[in-house]
N, C-alpha and C positions, 0 to 999 in steps of 0.2 A: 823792391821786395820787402823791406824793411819798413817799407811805410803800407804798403799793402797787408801785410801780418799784422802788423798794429790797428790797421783798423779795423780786422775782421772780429780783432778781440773785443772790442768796443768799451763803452761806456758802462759800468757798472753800478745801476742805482739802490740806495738804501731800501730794505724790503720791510714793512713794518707787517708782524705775523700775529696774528688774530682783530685783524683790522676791520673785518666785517662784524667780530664779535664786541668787541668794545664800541662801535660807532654810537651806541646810542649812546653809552656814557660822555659821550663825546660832545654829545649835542647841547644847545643853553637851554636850561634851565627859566619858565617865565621868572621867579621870583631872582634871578641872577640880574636879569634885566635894570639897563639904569634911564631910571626913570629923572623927565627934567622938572622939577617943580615949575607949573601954571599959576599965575596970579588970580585964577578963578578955583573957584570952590568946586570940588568934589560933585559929581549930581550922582544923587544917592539913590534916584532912581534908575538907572543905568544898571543893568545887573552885567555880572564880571562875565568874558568872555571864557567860554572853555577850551583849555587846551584841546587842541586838535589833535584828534588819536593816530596814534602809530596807522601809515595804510598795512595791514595786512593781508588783502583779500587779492592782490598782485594785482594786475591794470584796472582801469574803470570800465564801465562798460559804456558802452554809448549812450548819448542820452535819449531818453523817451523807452529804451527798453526796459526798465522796470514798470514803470506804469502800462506798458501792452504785456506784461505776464500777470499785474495784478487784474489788469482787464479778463484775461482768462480763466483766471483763477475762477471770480466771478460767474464768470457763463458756466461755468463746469459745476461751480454749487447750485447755481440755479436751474441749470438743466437735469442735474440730480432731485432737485426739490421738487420740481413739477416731476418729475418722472415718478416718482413715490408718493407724491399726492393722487396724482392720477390714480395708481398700484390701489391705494386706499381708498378714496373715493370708488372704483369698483367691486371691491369688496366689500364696503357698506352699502352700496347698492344691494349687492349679493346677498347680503347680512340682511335687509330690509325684506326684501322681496322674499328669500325664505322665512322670514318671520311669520308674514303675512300669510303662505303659504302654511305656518305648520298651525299658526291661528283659526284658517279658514279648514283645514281638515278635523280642526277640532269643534267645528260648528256642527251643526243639522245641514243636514244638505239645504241650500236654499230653496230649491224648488218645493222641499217639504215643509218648511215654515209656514206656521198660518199665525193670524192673532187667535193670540189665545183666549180663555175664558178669565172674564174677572172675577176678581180675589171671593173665594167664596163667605158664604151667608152665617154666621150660625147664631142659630134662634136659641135662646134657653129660655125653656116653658117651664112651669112650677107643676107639682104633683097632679091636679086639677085640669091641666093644659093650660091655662092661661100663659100668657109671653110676659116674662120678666125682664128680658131684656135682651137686645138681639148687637153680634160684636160682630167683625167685620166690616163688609162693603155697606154700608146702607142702602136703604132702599132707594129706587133711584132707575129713571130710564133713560138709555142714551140720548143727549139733544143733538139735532141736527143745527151746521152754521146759520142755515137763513133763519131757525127758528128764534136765534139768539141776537139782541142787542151787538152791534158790530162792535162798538167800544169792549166787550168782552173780550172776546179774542184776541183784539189788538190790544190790552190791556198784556196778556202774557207775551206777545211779539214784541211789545217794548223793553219791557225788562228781563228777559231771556233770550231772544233771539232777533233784535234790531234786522237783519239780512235775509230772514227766513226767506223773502222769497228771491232772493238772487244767488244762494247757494246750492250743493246738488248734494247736500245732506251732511260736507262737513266745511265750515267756513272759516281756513288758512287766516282770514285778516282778523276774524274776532280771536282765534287762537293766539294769534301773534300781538292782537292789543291785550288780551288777559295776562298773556306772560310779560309785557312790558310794568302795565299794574300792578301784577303782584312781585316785581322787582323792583318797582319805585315803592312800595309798600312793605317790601320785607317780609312777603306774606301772602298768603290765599287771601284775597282779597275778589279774584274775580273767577268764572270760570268759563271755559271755551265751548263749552257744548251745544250745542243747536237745538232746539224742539225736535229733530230729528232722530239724533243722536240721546236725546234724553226721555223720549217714548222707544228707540230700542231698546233701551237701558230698564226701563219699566215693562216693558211685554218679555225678554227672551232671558234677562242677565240679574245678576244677583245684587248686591250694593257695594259690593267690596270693589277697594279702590287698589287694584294692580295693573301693570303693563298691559298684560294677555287680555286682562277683561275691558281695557280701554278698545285695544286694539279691534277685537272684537264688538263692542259697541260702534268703531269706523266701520268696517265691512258690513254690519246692519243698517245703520243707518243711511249709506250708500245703495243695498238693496231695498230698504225701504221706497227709496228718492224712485230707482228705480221700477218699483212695483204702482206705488199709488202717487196720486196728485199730491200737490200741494194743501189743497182744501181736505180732500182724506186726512192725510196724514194730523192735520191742525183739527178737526176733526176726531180724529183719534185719540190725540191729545189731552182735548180738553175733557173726556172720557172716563180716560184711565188714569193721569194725574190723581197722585194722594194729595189729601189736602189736610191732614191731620180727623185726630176724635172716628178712626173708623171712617171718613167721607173719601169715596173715591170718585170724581168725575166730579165736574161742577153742578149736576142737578142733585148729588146729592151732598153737595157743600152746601150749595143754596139753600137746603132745604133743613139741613143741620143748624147752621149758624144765623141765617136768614130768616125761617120758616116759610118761605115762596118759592117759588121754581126758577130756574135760573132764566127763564126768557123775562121773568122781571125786577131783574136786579137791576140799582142804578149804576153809574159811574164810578162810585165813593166803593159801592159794595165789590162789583167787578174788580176796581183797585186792590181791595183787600183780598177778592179770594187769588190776584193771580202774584200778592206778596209772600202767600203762606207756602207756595211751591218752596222758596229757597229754604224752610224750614219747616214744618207744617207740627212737629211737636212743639217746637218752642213758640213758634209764631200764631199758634191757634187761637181764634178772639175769645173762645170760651175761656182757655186758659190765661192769656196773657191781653186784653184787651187793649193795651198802649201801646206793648211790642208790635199789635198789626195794625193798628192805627197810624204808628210811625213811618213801619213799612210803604203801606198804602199810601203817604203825602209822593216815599220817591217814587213809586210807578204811577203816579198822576203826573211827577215832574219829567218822568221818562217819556210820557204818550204824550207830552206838550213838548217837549226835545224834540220827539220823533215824527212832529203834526199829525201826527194822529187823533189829537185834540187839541183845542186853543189854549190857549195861557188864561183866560178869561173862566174857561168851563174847569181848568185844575184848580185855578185859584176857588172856585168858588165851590168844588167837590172836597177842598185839605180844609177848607174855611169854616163850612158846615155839614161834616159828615152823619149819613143816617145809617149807621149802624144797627138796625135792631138785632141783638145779638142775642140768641137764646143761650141763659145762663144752662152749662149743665143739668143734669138732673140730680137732685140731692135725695135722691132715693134711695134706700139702703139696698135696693136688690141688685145695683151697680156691683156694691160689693161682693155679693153673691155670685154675678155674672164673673167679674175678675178673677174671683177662685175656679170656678168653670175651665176659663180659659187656659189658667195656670194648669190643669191635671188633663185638660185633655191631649197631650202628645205623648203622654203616660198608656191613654187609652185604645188611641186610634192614630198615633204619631201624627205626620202632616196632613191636615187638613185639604183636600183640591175638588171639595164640591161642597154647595151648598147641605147645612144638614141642621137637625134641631136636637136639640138635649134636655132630653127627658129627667129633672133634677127630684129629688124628694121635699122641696120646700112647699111649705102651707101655704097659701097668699095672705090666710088670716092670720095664721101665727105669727107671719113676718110685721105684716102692720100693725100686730097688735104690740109686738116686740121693738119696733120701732118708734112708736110712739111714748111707752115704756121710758126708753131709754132718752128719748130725745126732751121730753118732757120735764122727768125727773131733772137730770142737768139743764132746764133752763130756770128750773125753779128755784136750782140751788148749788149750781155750778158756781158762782160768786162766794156765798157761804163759807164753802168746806175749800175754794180754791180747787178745781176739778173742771179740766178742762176737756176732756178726750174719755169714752169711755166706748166698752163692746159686751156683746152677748151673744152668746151661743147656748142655741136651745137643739137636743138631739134625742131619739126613743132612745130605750138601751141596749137596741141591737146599733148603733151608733147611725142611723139616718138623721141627716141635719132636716131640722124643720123650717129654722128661721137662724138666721146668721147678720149680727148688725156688726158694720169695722169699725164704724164712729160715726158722732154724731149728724155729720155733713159732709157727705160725698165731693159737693163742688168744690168746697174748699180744701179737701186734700184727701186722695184717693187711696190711700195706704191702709193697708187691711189690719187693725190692731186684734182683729180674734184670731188670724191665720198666722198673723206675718209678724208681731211685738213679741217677745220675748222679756217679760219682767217677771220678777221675782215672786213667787207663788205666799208669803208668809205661813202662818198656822193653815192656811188654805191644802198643805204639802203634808199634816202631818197624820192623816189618817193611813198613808205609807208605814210611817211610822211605825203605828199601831197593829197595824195588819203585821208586819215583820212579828210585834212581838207577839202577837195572838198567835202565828203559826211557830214561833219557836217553842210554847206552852202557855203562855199566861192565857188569862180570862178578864172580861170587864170588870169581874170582884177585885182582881189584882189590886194589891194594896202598894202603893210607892210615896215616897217623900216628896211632899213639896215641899222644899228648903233650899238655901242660899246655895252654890254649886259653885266652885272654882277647876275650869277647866283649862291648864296649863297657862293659868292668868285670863282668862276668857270667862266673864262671871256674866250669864242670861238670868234674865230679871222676867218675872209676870207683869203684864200689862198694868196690873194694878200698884203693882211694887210690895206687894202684899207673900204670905206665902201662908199657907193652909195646914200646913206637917201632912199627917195619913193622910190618902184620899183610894179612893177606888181607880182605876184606870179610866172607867166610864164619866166620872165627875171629871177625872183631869181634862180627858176629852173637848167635856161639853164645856169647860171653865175656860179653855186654851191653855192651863198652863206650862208655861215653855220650861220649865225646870224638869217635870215631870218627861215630858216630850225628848229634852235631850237625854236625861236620864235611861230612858228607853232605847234610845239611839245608841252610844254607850253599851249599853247592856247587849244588845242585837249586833251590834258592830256596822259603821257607816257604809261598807261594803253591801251588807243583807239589806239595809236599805234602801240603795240604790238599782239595787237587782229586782225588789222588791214592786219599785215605779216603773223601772221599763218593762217589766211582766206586764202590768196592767195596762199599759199603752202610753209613756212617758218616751221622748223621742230624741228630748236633749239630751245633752250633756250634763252629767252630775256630778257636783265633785263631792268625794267620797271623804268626809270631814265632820268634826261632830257639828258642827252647825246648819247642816243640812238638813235635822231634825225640824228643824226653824224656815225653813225655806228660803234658802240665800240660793241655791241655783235656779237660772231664770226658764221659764217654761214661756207655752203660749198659750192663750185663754183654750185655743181649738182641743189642743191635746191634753190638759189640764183636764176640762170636762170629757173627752173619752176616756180618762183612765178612771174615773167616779162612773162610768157608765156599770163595769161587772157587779160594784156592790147595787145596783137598782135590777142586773137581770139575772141574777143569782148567783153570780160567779164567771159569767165567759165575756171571753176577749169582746170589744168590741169594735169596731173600727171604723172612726167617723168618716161616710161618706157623702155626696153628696149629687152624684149622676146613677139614675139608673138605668136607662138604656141612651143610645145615640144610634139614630138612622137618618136616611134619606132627607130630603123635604117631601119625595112624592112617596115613599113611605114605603118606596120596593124592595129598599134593603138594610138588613140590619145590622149598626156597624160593632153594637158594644152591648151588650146586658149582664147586667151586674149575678154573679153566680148569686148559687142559695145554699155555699159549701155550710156545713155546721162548724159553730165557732169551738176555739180551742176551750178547757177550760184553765181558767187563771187562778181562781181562787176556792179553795173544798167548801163544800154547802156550812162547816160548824164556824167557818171563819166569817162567811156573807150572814152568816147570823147574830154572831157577834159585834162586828163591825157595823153592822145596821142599829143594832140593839143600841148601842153606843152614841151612833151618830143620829138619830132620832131622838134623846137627849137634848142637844143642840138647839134644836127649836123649842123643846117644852122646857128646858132650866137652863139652857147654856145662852151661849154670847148669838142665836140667831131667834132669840123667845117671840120677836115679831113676824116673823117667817109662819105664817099659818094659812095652811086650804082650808077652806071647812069642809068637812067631810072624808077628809084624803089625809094616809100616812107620807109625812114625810121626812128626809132627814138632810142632813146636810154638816160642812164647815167653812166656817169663815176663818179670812186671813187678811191680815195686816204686815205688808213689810215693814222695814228698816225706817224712819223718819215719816213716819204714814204717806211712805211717797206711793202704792198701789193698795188698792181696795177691796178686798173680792168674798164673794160667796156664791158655792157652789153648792146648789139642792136637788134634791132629784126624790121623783117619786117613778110607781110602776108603769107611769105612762111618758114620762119627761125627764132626761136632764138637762137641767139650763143652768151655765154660770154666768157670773156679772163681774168686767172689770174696770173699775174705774182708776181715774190718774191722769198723767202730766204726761204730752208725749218728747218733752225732755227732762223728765224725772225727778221733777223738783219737787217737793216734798208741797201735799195737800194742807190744808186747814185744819189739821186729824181730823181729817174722813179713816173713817174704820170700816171692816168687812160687814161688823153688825150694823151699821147706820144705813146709808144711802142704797149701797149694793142691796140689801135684802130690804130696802124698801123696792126698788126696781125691779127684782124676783118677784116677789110677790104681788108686786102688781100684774104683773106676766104670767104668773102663775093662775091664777084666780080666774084670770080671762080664757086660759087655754085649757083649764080642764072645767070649765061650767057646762052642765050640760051631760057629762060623761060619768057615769058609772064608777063610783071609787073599787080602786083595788089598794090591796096590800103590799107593803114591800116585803120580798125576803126575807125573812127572819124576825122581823116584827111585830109578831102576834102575841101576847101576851098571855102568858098561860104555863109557857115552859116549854112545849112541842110547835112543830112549825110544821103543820100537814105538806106544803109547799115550797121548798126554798127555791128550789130549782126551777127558771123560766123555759130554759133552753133543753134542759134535760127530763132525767123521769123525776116523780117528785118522789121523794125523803123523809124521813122524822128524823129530825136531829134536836138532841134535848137540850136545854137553854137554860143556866144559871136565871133562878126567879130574881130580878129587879130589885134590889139591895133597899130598905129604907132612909139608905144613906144616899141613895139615889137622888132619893125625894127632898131631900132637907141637907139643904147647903151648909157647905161647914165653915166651922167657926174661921175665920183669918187669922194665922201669927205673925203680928206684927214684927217687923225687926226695923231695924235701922241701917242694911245693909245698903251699899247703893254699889251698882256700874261703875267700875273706873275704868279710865283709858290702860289698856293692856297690853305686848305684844303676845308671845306666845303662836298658839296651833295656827291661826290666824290673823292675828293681831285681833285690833277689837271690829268686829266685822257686826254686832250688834253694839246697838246702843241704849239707852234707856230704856226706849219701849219699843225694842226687838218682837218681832213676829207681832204683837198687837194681838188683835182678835181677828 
């Protein structure tokens, strides 16, 4: 029993307690580790083993089960991915096909599409009828393909449409090599559109380059494919294609740039008219003749790429090109036509038929006005340094007679009587004078001519000279600029400026004393209609220059000019005065060569700043015409003066235009005292007239000083210089 109880008690073993929890500190340590020294060297390439991490994650799992969960993982992102691609890809389907749909409801019904009419005509005829000049479509009748040299047509198929005849109106692979191009080029470099697509784009669509109007350009051009042949359509093409200068269709490129019809153009010529498509403003041979010369070598190299022609027949078309290119027309009534075109959406907004426009221009006035002008500057253009100059000649109810922009249309089409803006000098200051005539003075007025400091701003006389007393009418006719701002001053630059846009001034003026002097820039156009009131007694006038616009076949009338009576601008004692004054000018003042025989006239010249413009404007009861010459980048002439050149060029013009005609008087210029007449537009008047001073007649003495122009800041800084305003 004794041994039975003893064993049941048993063996009692030592219990060590927190033994799961110290075990790690329990474990070795690598760096405890004893390491045996090896008689070999270290390999230092060998990177050091990492301790093997605590397992934490309890058993392992078998092997290959992680790689068949990563497996799934897998199929479940990519079954997702398609899944949502799909999702997307049909809603841009969706996306697409509504597009199309909201596209196509914004068209014309296709069924009511037709071609339309080409760009219409418009004729502008002179006073006479004669045709001055016709803008638009040129003249020109459809050609049919067999009529035309084949190499034509396939001339534009090479270099716009290689595919034409294997597409159904849009061709994916030229689209897809243009965007490749212009992604290897960083740039528009190529474009996708087919003959097809770029005759919808010409007959139904605008030029603007958006989504909606592309897309639309596909759907026409698809019904196009659908409606007509192949041959129609290239056909049609070649038709309505702009090809710059106004030429729409090839008969009348041909006939523009060429002077023959397009069934006999050669290879060289075909080449060029089907390079002017990609640009037909920059590329025109009238204009740019190397630009389409250039062109033309690659569409000869295109139609020998495309066997359309031999290598043999390009080389020898780039080699010796027969371009006969008819140079523009250097006729001033170009000019004339451009202003036209400019005011007529004024008139008759958009243009969508053929019509002619009945203009007020003389045919004789203009050429006799253009010869004038062209003349004079080549006789002495060199000389004075005067490169550019214009004329306007108008009645003084403001009808343009004749109108020159410069000397040579072809070499640069920029209207200097309409569209320049230079500085009017003394040309500006019979404003002036009329301000101070209606505040009270008289042409007796007596004022200083003497040295004048205006807030450091000292204006000099053309001569350098100063006179002391003068009459208002001597200062006039002498130009001098002391007197002129002096009156400016006096009136306030405010009354001045009010005083030119009454009368028909249109710019901008700035309201400063040196506006006496004519430092704000005007345009030759409106310069001479604001001199028109004192020629028609006093009323507005407003230079036009259409008088009616109708049909071609003459059945309807789109535009005629009313017959409202004019405002008046100025009282009959002031157009008497101010004539009185400016009729001076030509018998003692600064335009003494300015003479009609027979005929009263008056006028002023002007000289700006650095004699960089030239001008005189004269006017009698049947004409005014002014004259500007200059630089059309503003660099200062040879001193050309207003009384030099300018009023040699008037007076050539003048002399010509009134031979033959019955003199009348102007306004206010009868000599006597009483002026039976002042008023043209109204009832006539007596209005009495200070008698003609004898101080009129006999020029005064000069007071010399020795004052001179210095550099200034002040009102303006110094905004004149030595010989400010000129004559």
């Amino acid at each position: 029993m004794a041994w039975g109880q003893k064993k049941r008690s048993g063996r009692k073993e030592p219990v060590f307690s927190g033994f799961a929890a110290s075990l790690s500190e329990l474990r070795i340590n690598p760096l405890d580790r004893v390491t045996i020294a090896d008689d070999k060297p270290p390999d230092r390439r060998a990177r050091p083993r990492k301790a093997a991490a605590p397992n934490t994650e309890g058993p392992r799992r078998p092997p290959g089960e992680g790689g068949r969960r990563a497996k799934k993982r897998t199929r479940a992102r990519l079954s997702r991915l398609f899944y949502w691609g799909a999702v997307l890809a049909l809603w841009a389907v969706i996306a697409v096909v509504g597009l199309l749909i909201y596209i196509g409801a914004h068209l014309p019904p296709i069924q009511s599409l037709e071609i339309p009419k080409r760009p219409p005509t418009i004729q502008v005829v002179a006073a006479d009828g004669s045709v001055l000049a016709t803008r638009g479509e040129m003249a020109g009748n459809n050609v049919l393909l067999k009529d035309v040299p084949s190499y034509l047509p396939n001339a534009f198929i090479a270099i716009e449409d290689r595919r034409f005849y294997s597409h159904y109106g849009v061709d994916p692979i030229g689209i897809l090599r243009a965007a490749v191009a212009n992604v290897l080029h960083f740039g528009v470099s190529q474009g996708g559109s087919t003959l097809t697509q770029q005759l919808a784009k010409n007959l139904f669509l605008t030029q603007e380059r958006t989504l909606e109007r592309k897309l639309q350009e596909v759907e026409l051009a698809l019904w196009l494919e659908r409606k007509h042949t192949k041959a129609q359509i290239l056909e049609l093409y070649l038709n309505r294609v702009y090809f710059g200068s106004g030429a729409y269709g090839v008969e009348a490129a041909a006939q523009k740039y060429f002077g023959k019809p397009a069934k006999n153009v050669t290879l060289a010529e075909a080449a060029m008219l089907a390079g002017l498509v990609k640009s037909p403003s920059r590329l025109a041979p009238d204009r740019n003749p190397e630009g389409a010369e250039a062109r033309a070598k690659i569409v000869l190299a295109a139609m020998a790429d495309a066997h359309l022609i031999t290598a043999q027949q390009a080389h020898a078309s780039a080699a010796q090109p027969s371009y006969a290119v008819k140079p523009a027309s250097a006729g001033t009534t170009n000019y004339v036509a451009d202003w036209v075109g400019d005011v007529l959406d004024d008139l008759v907004g958009q243009v969508d038929q053929n019509i002619v426009v009945e203009t007020t221009i003389d045919p004789k006035l203009q050429s006799v006005a253009e010869a004038a002008l062209i003349d004079e500057l080549a006789a002495k253009s060199v000389k004075f340094n005067v490169s550019q100059g214009a004329l306007v000649a108008m009645t003084p109810d403001g009808a343009v007679r004749a109108m020159v922009g410069g000397r040579n249309y072809a070499d640069s089409q920029f209207n200097r009587a309409t569209m320049a803006k230079r500085q009017p000098g003394s040309a500006f200051k019979p404003f002036v004078y009329l301000a101070a005539i209606e505040a009270g003075l008289t042409p007796e007025t007596i004022r200083q001519d003497a040295p004048l400091d205006v807030k450091g701003w000292r204006p000099e006389n053309y001569s350098h000279e100063y006179f002391g007393a003068v009459t208002l009418t001597q200062a006039l006719a002498m130009s001098l600029n002391t007197v002129a701002v002096r009156l400016g001053l006096e009136v306030g630059a405010a009354k001045v400026v009010r005083t030119a846009h009454r009368l028909g001034i249109t710019s901008k003026l700035e309201t400063n004393a040196s506006i006496a002097l004519g430092t704000s820039e005007v345009s030759p156009l409106e310069l001479v209609g604001a001199y028109a009131p004192f020629a028609n007694g006093g009323y507005a006038a407003s230079p036009h220059v259409v008088e009616r616009i109708r049909t071609v076949d003459g059945n309807k009338l789109l535009y005629a000019r009313g017959k409202e009576a004019p405002d008046r601008v100025i009282d009959p004692r002031g157009v008497a005065m101010m004539n009185t004054m400016m009729e001076q000018t030509l018998i003692s003042g600064t335009a003494r060569k300015a003479e009609i025989p027979g005929w009263t006239a008056a006028g002023k010249t002007g000289t700006s700043q650095d004699f960089r413009d030239a001008w005189f404007i004269g006017y009698t009861a049947r004409l005014v015409t002014g004259i500007w010459l200059g630089n059309d980048d503003n660099t200062p002439t040879r001193k050309a003066t207003g009384g030099g050149l300018p009023v040699e060029v008037w007076t050539r013009f003048m002399r010509a235009a009134h031979q033959g005609v019955r003199p009348e008087p102007i306004p206010g210029t009868q000599r006597g005292g009483f002026l039976p007449e002042v008023a043209q537009f109204g009832q006539p008047v007596d209005v009495p007239v200070p008698a003609a001073s004898p101080a009129v007649e006999r020029q005064p003495q000069p007071v010399r000083t020795n004052v001179r122009p210095e550099a200034a800041g002040g009102l303006d800084g110094w905004l004149v210089d030595r010989l400010f305003g000129g004559h």
